[in-house]
N, C-alpha and C positions, 0 to 999 in steps of 0.2 A: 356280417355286413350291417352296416348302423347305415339308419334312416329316423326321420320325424314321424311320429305317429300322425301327424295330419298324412301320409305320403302312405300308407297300410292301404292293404285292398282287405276286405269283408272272409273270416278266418283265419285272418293272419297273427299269429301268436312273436311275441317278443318279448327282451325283458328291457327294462327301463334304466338307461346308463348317466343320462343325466338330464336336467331339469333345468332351464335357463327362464328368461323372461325379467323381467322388472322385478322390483320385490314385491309390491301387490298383485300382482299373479302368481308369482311364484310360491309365496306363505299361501293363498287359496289352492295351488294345486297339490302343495304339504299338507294340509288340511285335509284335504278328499282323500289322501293314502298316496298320491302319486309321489313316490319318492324312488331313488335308486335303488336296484336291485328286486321292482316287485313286478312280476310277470302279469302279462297285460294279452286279451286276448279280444281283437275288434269282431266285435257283433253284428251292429247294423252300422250303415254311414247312411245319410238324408241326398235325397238326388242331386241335390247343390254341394256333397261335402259337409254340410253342418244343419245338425252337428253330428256327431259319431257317439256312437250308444259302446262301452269296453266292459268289460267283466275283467275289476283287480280286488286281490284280497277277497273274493269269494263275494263282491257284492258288484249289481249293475252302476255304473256311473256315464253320465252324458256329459260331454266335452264339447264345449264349441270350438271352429276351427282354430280360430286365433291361440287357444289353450294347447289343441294337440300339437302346434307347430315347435311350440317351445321344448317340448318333448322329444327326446334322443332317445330311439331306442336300438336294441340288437334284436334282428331277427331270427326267430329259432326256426331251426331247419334249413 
């Protein structure tokens, strides 16, 4: 089942199928490691949705929502 990483509930593990957005969001969210095929696992979300705190590649990264929307992912389990 694929979904947007803004759309995760807190625990929710996936891996990241594709990466849309502009190309100035898209080269910063390349930058921070978010790229296809790297497993993502949502930690904290802020009462509002933004921003969402994910653990990828073995380090914390905070996302605002606008960033996680662009974000495709497959949900594991």
């Amino acid at each position: 089942m694929e979904k947007k990483l803004s759309e995760f509930n807190v625990g929710e593990e996936g891996v990241i199928r594709k990466v849309g957005g502009d190309g100035r969001i898209r080269r910063r969210l390349f930058d921070m490691g978010v790229t296809p095929g790297a497993n993502v696992y949502l930690r904290k979300k802020a009462p509002l949705g933004d921003p969402l705190e994910v653990t990828i590649r073995g380090y914390e990264l905070t996302l605002r929502k606008s960033e996680a929307e662009v974000v495709i992912m497959e949900v594991k389990g």
